[in-house]
FIMAR-556467 format. One record per atom (N, C-alpha, C, CB): x, y, z; residue in three letters. Coordinates in steps of 0.001 Angstrom, whole numbers, padded with zeros to 6 digits, always signed. Glycine has a CB too. Example, Ala and Ser with C-alpha at 12.3 -4.5 7.8 and 13.67 -1.06 7.14 Angstrom:
<rs>
+013190-005690+007800ALA+012300-004500+007800ALA+013200-003300+007800ALA+011308-004473+009046ALA+012850-002250+007080SER+013670-001060+007140SER+012900+000030+007870SER+014084-000598+005725SER
</rs>
This chain:
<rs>
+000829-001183+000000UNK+000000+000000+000000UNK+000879+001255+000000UNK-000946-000007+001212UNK+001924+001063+000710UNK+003014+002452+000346UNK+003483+002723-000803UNK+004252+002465+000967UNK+003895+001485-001059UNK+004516+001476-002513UNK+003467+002346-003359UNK+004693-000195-003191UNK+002340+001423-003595UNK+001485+001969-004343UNK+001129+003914-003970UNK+000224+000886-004114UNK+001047+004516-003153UNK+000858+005696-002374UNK+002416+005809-002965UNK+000366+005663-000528UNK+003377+005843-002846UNK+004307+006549-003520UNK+004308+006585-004988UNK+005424+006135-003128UNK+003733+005702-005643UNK+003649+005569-007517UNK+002842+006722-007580UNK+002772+003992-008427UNK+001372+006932-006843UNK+000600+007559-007297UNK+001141+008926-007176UNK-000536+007264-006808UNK+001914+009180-005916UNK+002239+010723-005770UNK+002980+011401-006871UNK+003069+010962-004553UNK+004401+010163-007065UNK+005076+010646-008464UNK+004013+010679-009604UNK+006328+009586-008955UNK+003393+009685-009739UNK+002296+010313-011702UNK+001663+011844-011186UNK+000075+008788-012349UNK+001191+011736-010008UNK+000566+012770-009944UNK+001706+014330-009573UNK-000570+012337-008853UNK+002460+014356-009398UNK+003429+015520-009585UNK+003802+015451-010487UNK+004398+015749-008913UNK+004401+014681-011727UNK+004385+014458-013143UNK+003497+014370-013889UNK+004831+013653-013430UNK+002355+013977-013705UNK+001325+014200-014497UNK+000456+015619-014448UNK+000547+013129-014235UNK+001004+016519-013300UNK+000240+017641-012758UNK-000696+017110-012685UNK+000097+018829-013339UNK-001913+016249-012096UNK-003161+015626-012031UNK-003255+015454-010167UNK-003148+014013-013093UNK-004120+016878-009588UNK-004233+016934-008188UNK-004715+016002-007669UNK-004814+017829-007751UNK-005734+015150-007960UNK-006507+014200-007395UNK-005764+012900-007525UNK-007848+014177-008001UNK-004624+012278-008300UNK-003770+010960-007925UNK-002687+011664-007117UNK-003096+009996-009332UNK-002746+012775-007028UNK-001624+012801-005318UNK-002424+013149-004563UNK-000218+013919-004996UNK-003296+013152-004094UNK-004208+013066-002720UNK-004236+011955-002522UNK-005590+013535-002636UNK-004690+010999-003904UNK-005010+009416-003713UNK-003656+008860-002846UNK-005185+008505-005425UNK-002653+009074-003759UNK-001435+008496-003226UNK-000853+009020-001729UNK-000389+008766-004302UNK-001272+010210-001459UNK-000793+010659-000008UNK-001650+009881+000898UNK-000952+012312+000318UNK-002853+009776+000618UNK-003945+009418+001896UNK-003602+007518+001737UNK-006198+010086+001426UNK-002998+007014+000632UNK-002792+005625+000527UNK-000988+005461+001452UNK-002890+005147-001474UNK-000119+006132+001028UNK+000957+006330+001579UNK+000790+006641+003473UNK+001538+007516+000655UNK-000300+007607+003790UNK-000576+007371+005357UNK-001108+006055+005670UNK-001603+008386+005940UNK-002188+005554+005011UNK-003034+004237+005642UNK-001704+003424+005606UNK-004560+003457+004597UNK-000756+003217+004648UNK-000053+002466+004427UNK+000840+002306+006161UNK+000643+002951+003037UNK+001261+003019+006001UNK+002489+003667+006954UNK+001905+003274+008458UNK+002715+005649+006743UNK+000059+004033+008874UNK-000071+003352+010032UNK-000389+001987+010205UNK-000827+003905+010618UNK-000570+001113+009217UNK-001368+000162+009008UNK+000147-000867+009513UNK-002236+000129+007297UNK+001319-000581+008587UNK+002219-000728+008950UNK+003134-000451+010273UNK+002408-000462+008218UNK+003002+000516+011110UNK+003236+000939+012501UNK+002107-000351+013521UNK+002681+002932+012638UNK+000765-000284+013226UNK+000036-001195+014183UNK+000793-002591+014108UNK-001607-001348+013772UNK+001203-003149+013065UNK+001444-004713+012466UNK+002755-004659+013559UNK+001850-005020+010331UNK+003784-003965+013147UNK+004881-004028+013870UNK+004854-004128+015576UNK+005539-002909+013423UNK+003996-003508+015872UNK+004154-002746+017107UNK+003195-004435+018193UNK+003066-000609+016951UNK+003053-005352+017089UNK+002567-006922+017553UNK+000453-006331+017991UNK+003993-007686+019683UNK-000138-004974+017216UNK-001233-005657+017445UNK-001504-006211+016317UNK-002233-004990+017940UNK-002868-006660+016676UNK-004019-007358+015300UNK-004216-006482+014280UNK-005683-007702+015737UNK-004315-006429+013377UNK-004333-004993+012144UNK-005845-006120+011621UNK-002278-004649+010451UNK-006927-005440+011585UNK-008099-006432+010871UNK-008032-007472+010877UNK-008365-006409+009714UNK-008114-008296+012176UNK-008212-009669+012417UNK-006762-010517+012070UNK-009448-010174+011532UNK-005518-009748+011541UNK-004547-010565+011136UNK-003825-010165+012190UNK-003979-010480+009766UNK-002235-011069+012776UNK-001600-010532+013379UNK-000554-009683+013106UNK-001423-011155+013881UNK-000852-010372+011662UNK+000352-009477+010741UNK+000080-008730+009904UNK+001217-010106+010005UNK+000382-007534+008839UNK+000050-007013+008252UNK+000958-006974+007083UNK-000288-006200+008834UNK+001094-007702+005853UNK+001870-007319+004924UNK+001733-006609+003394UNK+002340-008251+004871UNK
</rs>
């Protein structure tokens, strides 16, 4: 999900197209906490892990 949230930010600063870098910023945060909960040993949506 980061990954992806970082692709979108670059098309969208290269593409000048405002709305795939919002997409990609707000995908790049979910990413990031989604990733912080997994680590940190809780449950992220019923998994223990989050990859």
């Amino acid at each position: 999900m980061i990954v992806l949230g970082l692709i979108l930010l670059i098309l969208g600063l290269l593409l000048d197209i405002y709305v795939l870098w919002i997409i990609g910023l707000v995908l790049a945060v979910v990413g990031a906490v989604l990733w912080l909960l997994g680590s940190m040993g809780r449950a992220v949506g019923g998994r223990s892990h989050y990859y």
